[in-house]
DSSP file (Angstrom, degrees, kcal/mol; ACC not computed):
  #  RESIDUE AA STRUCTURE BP1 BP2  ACC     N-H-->O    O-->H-N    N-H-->O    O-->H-N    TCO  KAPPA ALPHA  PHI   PSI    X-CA   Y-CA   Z-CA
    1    1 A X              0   0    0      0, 0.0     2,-0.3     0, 0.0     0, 0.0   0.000 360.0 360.0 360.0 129.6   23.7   17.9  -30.2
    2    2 A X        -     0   0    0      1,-0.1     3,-0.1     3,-0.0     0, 0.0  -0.670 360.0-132.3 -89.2 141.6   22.5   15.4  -27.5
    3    3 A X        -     0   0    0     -2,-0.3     2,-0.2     1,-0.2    -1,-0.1   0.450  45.3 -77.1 -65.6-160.3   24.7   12.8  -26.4
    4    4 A X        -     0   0    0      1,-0.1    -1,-0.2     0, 0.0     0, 0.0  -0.555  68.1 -65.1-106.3-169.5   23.0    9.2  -26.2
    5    5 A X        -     0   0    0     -2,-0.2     2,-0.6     1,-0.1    -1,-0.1  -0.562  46.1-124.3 -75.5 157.0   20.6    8.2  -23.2
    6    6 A X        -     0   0    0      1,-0.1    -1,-0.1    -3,-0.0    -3,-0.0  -0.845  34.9-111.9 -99.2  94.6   22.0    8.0  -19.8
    7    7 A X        -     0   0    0     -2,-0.6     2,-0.4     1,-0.1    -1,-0.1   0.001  35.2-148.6 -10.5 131.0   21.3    4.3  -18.4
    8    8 A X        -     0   0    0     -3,-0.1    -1,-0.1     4,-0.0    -3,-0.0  -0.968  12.7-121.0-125.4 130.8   19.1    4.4  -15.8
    9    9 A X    >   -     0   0    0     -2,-0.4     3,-1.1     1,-0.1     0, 0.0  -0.021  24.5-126.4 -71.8 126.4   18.8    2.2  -12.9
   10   10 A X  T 3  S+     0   0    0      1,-0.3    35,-0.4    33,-0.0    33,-0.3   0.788 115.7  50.3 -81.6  -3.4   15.1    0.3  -12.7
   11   11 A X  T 3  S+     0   0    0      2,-0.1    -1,-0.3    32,-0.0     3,-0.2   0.887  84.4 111.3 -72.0 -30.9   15.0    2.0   -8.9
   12   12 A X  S <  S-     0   0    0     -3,-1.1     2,-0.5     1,-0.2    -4,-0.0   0.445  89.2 -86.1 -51.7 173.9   15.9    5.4  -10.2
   13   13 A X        -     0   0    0     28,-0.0    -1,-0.2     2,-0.0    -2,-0.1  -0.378  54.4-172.4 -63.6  57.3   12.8    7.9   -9.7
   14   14 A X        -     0   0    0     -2,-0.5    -4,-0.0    -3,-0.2    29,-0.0  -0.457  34.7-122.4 -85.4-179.8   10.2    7.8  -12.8
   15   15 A X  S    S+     0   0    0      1,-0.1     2,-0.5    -2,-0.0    -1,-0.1   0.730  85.8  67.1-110.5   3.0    7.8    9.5  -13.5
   16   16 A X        +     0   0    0      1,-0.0    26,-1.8     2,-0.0    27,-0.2  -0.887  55.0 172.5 -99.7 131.6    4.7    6.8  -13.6
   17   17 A X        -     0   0    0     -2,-0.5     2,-0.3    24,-0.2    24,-0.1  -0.057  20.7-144.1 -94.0-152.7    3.4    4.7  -10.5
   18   18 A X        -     0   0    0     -2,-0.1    22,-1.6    20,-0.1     2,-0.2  -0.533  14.9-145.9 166.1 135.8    0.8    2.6   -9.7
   19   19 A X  E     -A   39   0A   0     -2,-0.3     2,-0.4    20,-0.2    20,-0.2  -0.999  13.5-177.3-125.0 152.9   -1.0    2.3   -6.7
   20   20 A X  E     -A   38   0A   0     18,-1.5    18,-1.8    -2,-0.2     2,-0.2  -0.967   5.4-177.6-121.3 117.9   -2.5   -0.3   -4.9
   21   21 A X  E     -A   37   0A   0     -2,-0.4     2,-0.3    16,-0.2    16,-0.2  -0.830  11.1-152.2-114.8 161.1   -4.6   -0.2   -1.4
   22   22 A X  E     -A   36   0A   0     14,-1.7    13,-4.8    -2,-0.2    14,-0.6  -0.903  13.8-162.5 -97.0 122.0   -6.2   -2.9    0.8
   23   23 A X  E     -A   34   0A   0     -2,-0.3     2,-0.3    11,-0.3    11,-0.3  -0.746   8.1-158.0-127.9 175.2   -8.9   -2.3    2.8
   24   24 A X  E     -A   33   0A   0      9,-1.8     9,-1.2    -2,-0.3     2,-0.3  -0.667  32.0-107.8-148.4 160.0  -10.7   -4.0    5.9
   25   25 A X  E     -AB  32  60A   0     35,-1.4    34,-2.6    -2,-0.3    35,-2.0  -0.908  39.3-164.5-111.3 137.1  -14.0   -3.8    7.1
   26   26 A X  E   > -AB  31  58A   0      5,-5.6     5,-1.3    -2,-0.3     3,-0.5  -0.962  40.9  -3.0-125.0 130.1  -14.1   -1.7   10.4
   27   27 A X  T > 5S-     0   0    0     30,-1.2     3,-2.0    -2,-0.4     2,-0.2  -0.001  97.6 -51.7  78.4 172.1  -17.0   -1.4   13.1
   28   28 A X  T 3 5S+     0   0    0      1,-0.3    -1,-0.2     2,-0.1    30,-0.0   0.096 135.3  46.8 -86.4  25.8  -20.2   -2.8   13.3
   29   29 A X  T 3 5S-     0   0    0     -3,-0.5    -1,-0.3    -2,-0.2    -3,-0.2  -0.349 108.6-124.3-138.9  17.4  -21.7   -1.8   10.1
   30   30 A X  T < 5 +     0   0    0     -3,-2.0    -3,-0.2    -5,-0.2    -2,-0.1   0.783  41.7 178.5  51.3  34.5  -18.3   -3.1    8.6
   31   31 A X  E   < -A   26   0A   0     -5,-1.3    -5,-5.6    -6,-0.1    -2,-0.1  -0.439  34.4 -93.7 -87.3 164.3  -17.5    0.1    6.8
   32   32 A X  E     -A   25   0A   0     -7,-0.2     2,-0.3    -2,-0.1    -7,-0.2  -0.323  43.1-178.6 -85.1 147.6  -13.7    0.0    4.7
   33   33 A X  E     -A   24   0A   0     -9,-1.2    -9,-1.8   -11,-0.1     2,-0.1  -0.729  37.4 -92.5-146.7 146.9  -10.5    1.2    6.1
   34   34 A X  E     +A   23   0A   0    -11,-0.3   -11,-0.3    -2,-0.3    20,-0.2  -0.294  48.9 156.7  15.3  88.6   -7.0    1.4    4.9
   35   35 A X  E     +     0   0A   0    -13,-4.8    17,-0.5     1,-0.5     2,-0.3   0.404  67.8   4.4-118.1  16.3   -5.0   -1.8    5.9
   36   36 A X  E     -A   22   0A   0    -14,-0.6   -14,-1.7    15,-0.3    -1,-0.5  -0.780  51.2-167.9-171.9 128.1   -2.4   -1.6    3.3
   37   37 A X  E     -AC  21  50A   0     13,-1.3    13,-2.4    -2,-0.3     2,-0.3  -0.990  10.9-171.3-130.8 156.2   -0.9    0.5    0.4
   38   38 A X  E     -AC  20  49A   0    -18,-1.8   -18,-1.5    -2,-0.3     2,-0.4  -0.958   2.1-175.5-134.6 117.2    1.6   -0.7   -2.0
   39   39 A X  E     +AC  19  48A   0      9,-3.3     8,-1.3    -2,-0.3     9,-1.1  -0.938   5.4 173.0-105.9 136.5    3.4    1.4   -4.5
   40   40 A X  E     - C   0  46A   0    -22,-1.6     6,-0.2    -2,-0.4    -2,-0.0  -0.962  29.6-127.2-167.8 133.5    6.0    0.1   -7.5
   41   41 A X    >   -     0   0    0      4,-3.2     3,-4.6    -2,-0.3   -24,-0.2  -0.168  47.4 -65.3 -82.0 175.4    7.3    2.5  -10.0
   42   42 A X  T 3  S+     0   0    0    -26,-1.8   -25,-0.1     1,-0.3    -1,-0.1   0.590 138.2  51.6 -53.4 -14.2    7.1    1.8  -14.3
   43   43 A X  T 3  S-     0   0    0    -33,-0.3    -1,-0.3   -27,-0.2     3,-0.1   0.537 118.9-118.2-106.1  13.4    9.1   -0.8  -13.7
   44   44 A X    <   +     0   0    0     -3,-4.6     2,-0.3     1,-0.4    -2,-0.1   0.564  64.4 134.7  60.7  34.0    7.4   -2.3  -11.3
   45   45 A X        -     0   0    0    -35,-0.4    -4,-3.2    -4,-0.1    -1,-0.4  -0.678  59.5-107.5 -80.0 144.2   10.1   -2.1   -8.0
   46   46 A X  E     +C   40   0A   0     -2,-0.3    -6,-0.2    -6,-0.2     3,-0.1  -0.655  38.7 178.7 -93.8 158.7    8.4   -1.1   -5.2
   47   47 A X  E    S+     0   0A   0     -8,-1.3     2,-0.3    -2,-0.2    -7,-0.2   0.548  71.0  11.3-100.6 -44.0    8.6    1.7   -3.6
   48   48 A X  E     +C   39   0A   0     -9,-1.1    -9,-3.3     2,-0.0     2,-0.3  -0.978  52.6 164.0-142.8 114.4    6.2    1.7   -0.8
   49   49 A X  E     +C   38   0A   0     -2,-0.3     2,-0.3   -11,-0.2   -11,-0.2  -0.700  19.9 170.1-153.7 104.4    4.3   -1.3    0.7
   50   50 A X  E     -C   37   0A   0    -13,-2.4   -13,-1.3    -2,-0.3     2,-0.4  -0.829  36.2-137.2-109.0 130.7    2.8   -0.9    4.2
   51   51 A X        -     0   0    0     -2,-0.3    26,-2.1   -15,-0.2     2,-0.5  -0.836  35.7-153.6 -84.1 128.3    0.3   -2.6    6.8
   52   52 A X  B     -d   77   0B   0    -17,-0.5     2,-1.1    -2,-0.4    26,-0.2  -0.882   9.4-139.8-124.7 138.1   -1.8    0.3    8.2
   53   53 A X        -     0   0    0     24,-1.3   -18,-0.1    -2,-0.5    26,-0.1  -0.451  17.9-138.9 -76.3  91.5   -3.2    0.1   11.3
   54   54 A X        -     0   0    0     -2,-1.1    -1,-0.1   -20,-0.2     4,-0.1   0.612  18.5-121.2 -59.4-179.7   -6.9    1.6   11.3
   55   55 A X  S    S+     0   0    0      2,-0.1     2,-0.3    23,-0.0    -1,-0.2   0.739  93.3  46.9 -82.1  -4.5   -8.1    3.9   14.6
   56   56 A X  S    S-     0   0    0      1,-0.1     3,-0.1   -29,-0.0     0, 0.0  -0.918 108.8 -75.0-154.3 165.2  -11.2    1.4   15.5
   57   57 A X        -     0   0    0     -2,-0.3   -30,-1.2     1,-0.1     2,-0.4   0.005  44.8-128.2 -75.8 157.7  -11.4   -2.0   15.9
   58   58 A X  E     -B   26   0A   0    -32,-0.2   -32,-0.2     1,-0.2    -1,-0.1  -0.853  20.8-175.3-103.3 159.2  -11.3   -4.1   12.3
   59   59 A X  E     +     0   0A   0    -34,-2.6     2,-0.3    -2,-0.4   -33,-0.2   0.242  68.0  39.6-131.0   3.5  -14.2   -6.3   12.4
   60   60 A X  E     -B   25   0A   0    -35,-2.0   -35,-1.4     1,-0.0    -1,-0.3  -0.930  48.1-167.7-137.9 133.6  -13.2   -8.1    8.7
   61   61 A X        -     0   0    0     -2,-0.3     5,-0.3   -37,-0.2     6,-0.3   0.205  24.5-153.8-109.0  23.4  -10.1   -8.8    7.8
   62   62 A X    >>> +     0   0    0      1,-0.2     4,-2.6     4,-0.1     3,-1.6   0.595  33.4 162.4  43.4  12.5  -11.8   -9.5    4.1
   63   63 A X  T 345 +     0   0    0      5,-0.5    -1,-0.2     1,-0.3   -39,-0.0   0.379  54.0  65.2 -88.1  32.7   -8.9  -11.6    3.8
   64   64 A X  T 345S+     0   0    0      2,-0.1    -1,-0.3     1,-0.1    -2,-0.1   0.882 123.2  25.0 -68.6 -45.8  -10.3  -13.8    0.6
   65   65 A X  T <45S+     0   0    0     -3,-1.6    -2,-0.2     3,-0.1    -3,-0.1   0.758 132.1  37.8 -99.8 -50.1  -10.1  -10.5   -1.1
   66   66 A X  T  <5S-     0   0    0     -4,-2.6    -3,-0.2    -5,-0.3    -4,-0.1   0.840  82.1-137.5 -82.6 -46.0   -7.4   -8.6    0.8
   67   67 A X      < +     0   0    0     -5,-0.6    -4,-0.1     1,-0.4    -1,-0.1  -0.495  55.4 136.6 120.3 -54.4   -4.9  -10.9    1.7
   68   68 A X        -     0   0    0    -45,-0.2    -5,-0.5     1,-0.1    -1,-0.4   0.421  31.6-171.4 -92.4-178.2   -4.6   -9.5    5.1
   69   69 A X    >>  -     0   0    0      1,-0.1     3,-1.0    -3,-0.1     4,-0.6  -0.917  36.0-108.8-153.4 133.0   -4.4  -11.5    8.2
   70   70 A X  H >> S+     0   0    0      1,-0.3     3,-1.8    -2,-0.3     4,-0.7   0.922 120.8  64.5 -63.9 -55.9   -4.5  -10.2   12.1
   71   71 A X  H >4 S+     0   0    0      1,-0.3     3,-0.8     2,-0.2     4,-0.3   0.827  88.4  66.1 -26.0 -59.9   -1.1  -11.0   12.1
   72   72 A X  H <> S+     0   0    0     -3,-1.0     4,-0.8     1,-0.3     3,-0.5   0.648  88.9  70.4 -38.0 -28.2   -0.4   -8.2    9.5
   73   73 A X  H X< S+     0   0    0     -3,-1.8     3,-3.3    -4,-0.6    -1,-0.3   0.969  80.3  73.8 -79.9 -52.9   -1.5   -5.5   12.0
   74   74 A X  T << S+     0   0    0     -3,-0.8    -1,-0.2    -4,-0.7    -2,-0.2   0.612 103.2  35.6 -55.5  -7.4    1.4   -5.9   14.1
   75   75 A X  T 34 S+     0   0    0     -3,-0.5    -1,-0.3    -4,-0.3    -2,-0.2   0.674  97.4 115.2 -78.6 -29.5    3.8   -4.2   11.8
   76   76 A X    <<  -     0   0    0     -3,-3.3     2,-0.4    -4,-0.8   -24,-0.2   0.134  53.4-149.5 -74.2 153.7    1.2   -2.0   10.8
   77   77 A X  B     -d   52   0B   0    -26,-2.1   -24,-1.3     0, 0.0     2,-0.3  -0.961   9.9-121.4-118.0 145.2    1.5    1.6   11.5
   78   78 A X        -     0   0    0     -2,-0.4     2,-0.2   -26,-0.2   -24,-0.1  -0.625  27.3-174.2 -63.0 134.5   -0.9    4.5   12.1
   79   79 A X        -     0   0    0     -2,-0.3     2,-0.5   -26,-0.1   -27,-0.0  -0.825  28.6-120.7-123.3-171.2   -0.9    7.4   10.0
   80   80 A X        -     0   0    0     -2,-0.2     2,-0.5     2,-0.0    -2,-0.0  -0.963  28.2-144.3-124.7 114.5   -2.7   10.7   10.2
   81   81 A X              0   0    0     -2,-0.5    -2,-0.0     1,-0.1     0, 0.0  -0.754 360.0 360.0 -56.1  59.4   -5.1   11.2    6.8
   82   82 A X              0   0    0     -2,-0.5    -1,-0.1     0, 0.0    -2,-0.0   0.373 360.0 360.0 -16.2 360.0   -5.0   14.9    5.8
């Protein structure tokens, strides 16, 4: 016989996400890069919500659409894409 459910905390782990990314226009043909992703579990606390900083210069910061703002890079971190 099972007990009843065991509260869970709306940080806990679940097992649905949602993700969200931001992009920038980079280089002189303005092609998209990574300048944010945002993560927030089924109850919709985040998890993950990051400035990332592209390799090459952004040349839009799209930020009618994006949000982001040159400011926003200076937090931002590089990562390494697989």
């Amino acid at each position: 016989m099972l007990g009843p459910p065991i509260p869970r905390s709306k940080e806990a782990p679940t097992k649905c996400l949602a993700l969200d990314c931001e992009m920038v226009g980079v280089g002189p043909m303005k092609e998209s890069a990574l300048a944010r992703i945002s993560i927030v579990n089924e109850h919709g606390v985040c998890v993950l919500d990051k400035y990332v900083k592209p390799k090459v210069q952004i040349t839009d910061y799209r930020t009618a659409v994006s949000g982001i703002r040159e400011e926003n890079m200076i937090s931002g971190r590089e990562i390494q894409l697989a």
